[in-house]
Backbone bond lengths (Angstrom), bond angles and torsions (degrees), N, CA, C in turn:
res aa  C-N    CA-C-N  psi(-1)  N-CA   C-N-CA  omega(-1)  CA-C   N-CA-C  phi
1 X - - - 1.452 - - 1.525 111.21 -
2 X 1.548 118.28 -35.24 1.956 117.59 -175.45 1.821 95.15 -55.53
3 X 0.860 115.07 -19.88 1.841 113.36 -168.26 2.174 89.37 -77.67
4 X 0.711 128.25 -30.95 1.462 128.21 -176.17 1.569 113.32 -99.15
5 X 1.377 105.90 -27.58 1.239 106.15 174.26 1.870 127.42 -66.17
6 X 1.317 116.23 120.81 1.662 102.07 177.45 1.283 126.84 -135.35
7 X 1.685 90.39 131.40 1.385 114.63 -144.82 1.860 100.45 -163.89
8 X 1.445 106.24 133.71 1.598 94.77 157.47 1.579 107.22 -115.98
9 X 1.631 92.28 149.53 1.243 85.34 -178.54 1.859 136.26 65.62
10 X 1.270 100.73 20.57 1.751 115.47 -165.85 1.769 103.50 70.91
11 X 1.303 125.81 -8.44 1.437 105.09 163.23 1.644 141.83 -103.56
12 X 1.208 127.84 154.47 1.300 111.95 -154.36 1.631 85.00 -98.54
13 X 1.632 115.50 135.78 1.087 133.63 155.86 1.538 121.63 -33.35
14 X 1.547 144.04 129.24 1.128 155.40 170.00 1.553 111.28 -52.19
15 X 0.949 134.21 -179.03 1.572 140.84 168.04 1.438 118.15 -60.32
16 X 1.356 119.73 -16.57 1.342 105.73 165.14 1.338 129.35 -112.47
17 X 1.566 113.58 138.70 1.629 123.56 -138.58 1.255 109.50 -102.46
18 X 1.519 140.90 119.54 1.034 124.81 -166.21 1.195 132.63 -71.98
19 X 1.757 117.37 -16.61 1.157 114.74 -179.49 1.553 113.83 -93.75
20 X 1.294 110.20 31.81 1.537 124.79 141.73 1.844 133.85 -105.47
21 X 1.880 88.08 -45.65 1.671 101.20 158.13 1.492 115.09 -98.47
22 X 0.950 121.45 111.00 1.298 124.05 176.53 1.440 116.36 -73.78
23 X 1.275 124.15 -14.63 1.436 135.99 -171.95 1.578 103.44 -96.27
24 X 0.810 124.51 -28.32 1.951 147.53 175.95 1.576 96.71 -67.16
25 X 1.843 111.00 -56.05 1.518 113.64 -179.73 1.669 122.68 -67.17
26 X 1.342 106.45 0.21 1.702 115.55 -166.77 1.475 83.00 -115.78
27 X 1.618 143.79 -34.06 1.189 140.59 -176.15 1.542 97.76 -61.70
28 X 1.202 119.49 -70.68 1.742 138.25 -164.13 1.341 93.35 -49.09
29 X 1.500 121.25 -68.83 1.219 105.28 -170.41 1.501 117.34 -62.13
30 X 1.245 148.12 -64.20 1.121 166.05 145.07 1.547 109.12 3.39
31 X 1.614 126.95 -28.57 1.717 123.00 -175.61 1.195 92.92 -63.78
32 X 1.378 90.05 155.43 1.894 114.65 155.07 1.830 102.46 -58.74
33 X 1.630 110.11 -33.22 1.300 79.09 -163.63 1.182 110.96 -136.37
34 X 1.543 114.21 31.64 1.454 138.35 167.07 1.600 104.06 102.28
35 X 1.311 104.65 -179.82 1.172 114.87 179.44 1.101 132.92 -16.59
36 X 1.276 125.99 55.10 2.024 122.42 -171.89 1.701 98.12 -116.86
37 X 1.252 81.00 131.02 1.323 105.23 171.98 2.076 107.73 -73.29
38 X 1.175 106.24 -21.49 1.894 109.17 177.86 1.525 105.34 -58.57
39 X 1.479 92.84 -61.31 1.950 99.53 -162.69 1.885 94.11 -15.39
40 X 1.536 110.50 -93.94 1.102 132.77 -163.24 1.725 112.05 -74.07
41 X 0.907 122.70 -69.09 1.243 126.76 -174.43 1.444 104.04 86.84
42 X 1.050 108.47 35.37 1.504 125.68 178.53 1.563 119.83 -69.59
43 X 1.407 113.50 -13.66 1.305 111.79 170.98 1.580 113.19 -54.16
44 X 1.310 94.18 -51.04 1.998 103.44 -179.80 0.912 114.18 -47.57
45 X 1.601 158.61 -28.61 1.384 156.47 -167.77 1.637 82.65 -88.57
46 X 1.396 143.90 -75.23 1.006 124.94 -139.77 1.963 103.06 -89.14
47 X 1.311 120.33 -22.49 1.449 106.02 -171.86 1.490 87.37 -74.66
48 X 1.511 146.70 -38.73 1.537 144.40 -161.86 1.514 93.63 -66.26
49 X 0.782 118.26 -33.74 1.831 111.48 -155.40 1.278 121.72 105.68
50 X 1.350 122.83 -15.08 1.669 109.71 167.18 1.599 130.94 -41.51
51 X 1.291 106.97 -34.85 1.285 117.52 147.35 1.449 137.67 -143.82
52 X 1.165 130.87 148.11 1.770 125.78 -161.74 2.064 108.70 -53.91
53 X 0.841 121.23 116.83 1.332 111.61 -179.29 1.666 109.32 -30.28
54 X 1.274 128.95 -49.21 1.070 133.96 -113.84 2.073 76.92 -127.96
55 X 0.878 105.04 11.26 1.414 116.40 178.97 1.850 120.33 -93.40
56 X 1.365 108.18 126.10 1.746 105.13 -160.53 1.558 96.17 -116.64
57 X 1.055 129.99 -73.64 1.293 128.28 168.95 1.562 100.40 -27.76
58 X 2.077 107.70 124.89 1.171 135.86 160.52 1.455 104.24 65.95
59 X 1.719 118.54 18.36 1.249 101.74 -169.37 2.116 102.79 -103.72
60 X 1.464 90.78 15.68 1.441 100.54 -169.51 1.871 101.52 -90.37
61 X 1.691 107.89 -26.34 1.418 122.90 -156.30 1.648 83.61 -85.86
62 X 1.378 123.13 -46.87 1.129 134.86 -124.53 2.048 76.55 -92.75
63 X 1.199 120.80 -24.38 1.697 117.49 -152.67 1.904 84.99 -97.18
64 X 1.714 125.46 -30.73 0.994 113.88 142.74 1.025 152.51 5.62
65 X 1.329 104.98 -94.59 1.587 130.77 -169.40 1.711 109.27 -76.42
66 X 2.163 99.87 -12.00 1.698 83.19 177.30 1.331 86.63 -103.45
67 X 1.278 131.84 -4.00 1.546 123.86 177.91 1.674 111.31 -78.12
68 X 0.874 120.25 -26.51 1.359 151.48 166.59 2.102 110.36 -60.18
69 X 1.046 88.40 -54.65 1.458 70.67 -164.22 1.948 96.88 -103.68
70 X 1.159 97.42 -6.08 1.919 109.74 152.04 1.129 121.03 -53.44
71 X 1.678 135.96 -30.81 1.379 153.43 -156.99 1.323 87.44 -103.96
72 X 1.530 124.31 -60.05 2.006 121.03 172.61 1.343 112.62 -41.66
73 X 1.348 107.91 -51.05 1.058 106.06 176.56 1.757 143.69 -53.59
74 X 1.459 87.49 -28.27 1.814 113.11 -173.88 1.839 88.47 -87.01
75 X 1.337 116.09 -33.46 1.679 112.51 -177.92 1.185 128.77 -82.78
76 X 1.625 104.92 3.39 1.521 127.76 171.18 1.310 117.85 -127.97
77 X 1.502 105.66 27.62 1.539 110.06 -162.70 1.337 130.52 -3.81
78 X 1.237 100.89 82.87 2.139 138.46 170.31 1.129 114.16 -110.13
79 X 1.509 82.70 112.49 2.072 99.24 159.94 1.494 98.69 -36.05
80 X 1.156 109.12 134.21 1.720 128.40 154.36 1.398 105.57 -44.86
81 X 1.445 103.20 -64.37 1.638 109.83 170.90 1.356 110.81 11.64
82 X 1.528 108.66 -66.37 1.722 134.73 -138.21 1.137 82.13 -74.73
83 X 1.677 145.39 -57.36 1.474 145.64 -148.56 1.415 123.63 -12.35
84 X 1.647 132.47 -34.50 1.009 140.18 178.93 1.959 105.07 -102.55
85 X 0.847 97.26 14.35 2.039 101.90 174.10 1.476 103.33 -118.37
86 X 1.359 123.72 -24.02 1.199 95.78 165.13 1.931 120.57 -155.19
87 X 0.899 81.96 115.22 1.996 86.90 -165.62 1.557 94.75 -86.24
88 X 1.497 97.69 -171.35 1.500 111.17 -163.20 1.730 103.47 -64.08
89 X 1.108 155.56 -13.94 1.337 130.79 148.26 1.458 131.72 -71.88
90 X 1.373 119.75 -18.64 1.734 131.41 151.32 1.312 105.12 -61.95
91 X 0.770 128.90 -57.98 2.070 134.65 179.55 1.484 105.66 -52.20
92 X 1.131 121.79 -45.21 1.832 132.76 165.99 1.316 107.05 -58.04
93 X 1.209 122.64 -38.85 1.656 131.84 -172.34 1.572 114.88 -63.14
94 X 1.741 90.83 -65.85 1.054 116.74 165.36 1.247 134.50 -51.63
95 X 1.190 131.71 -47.73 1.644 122.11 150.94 1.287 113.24 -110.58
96 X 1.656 111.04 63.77 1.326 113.24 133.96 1.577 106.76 -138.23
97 X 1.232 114.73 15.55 1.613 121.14 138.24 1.407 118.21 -105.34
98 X 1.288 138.88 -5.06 1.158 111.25 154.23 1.421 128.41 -124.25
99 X 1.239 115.57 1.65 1.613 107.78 146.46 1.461 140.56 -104.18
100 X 1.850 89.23 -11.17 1.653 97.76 168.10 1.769 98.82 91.71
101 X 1.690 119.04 38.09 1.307 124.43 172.35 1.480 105.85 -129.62
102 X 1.467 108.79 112.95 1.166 104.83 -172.79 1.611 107.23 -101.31
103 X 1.931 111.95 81.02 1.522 84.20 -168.47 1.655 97.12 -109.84
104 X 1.603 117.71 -164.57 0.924 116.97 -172.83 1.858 114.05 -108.16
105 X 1.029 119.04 160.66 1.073 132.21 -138.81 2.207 89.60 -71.96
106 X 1.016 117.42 -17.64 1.728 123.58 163.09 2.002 104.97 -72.25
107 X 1.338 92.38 -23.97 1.774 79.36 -153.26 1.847 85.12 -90.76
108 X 1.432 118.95 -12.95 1.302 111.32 175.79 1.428 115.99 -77.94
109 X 1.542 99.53 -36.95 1.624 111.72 168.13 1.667 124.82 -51.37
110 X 1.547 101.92 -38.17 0.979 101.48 161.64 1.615 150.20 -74.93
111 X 1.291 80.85 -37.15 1.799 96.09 156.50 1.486 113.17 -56.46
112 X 1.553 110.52 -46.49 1.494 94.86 -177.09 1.827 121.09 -58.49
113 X 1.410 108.77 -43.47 1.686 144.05 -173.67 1.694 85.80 -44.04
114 X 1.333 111.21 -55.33 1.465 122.64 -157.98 1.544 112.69 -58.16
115 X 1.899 112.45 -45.84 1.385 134.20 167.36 1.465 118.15 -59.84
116 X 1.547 118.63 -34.69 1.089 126.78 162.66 1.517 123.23 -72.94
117 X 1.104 126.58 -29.85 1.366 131.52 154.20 1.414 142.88 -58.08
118 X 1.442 103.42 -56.50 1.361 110.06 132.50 1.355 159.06 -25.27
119 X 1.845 108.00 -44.17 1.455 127.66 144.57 1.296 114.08 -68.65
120 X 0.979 105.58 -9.67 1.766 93.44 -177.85 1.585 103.61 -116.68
121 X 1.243 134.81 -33.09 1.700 106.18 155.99 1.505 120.68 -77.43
122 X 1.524 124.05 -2.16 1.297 110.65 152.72 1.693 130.46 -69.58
123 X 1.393 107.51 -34.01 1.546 128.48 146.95 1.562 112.28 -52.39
124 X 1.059 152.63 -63.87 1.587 153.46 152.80 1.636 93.41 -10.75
125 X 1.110 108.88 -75.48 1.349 119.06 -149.59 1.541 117.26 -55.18
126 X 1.603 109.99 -42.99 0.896 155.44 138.27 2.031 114.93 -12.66
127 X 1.644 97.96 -45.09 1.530 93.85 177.14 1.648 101.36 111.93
128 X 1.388 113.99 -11.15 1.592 116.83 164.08 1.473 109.66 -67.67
129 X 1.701 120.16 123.74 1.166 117.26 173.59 1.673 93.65 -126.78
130 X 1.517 106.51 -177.97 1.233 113.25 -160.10 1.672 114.84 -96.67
131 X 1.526 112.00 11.06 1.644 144.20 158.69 1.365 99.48 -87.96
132 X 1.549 130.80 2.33 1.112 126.59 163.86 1.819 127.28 -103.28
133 X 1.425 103.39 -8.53 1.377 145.84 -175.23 1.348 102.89 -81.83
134 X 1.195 122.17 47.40 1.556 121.16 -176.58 1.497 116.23 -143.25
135 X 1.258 124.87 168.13 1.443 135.85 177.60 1.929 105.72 -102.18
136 X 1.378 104.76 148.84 1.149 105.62 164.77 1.352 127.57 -64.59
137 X 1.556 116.11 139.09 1.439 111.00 -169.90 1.139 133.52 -45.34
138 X 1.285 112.18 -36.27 1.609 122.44 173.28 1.137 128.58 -55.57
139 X 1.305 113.58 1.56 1.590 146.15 -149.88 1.907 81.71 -101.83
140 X 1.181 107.19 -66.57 1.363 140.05 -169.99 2.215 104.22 -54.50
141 X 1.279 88.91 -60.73 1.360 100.99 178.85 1.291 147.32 -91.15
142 X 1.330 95.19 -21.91 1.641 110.41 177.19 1.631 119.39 -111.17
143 X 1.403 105.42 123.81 1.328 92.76 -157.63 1.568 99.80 -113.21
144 X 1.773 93.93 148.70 1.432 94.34 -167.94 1.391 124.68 -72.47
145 X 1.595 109.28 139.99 1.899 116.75 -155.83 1.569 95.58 -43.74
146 X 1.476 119.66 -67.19 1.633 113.74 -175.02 1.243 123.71 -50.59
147 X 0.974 121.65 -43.51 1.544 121.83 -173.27 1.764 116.63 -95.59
148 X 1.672 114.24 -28.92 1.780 103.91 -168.33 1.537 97.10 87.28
149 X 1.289 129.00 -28.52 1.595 112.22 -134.61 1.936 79.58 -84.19
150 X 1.668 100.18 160.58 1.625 99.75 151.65 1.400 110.31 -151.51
151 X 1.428 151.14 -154.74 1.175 154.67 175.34 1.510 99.69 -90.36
152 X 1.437 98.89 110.11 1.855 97.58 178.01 1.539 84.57 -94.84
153 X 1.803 94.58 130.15 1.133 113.65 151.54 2.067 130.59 -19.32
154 X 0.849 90.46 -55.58 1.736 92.03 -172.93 1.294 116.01 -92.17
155 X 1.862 115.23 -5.13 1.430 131.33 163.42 1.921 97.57 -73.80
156 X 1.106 119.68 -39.95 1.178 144.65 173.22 1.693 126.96 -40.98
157 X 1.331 88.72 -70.97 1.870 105.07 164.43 1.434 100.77 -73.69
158 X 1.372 138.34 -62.12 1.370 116.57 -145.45 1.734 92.66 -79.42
159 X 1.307 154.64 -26.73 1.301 153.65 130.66 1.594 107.62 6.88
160 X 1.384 115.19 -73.58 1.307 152.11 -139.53 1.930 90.09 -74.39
161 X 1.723 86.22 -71.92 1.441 113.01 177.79 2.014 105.43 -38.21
162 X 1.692 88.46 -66.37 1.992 77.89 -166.77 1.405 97.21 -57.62
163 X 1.385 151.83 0.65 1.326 132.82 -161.77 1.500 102.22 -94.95
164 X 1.340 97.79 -51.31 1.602 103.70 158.85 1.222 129.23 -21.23
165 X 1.494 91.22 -92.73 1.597 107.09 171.48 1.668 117.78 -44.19
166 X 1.353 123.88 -38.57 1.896 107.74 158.37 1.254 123.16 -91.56
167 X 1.352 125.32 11.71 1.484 115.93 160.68 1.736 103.31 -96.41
168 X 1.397 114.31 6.30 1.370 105.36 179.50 1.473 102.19 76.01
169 X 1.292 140.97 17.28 1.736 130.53 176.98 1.689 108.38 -84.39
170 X 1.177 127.40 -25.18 1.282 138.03 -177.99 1.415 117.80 -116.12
């Protein structure tokens, strides 16, 4: 039955499907704690148009910077909601009036990179490996009635791969 079941990570994916957003399918797999649509909120860049759903190139950097400033966000406890009110120069603003850190919009990045790293060799340690970093097959094979579209495999790895390679895991 786990071959029918879908879920990463024991969680069941939100309403948006990856083998339409492909940037949603690099989010799910990619959580600390499976399939959540919170981590990133990455659906919004691709249903708005910031980038083409169906778009792979830079869409690993791009799931980043909202995963990234998602983690500021959780360290300033902010509705997600807000995500489009205040990007990385509001976040600079913002805690450097209220904690009195005036850093720059890399050194916030980095702090975030750092929290994300952290969850993830506590996850390592834990028995999370990166054969765990995946979508359910059906994801892979079954393609959705309206569209045909599904998660091609090698849209899949090289996704997976650039995320790697800029979170520094590979």
């Amino acid at each position: 039955m786990e071959n029918r079941a879908i879920h990463v990570k024991g969680l069941e994916p939100a309403g948006y499907d990856p083998r339409q957003l492909k940037g949603m399918g690099l989010a799910y797999a990619t959580s600390d704690r499976g399939a959540c649509h919170l981590r990133t909120t990455f659906y919004k860049p691709e249903l708005s148009g910031m980038i083409p759903p169906a778009e792979i190139e830079g869409k690993a950097a791009m799931l980043i910077d909202f995963e990234d400033r998602a983690t500021i966000f959780d360290t300033l406890i902010f509705c997600r909601f807000f995500r489009d009110f205040y990007l990385w120069d509001e976040l600079r603003t913002i805690v450097r009036v209220t904690v009195g850190l005036d850093w720059s919009r890399e050194e916030l990045q980095g702090l975030a990179a750092g929290v994300a790293n952290l969850v993830r060799s506590y996850n390592v340690r834990e028995g999370v490996t990166e054969a765990d970093d995946t979508l359910p097959w059906r994801f892979f094979t079954e393609p959705l009635p309206e569209t045909g579209s599904v998660m091609k495999p090698d849209d899949f790895a090289r996704l997976k791969n650039d995320y790697y390679r800029l979170r520094g895991w590979k």
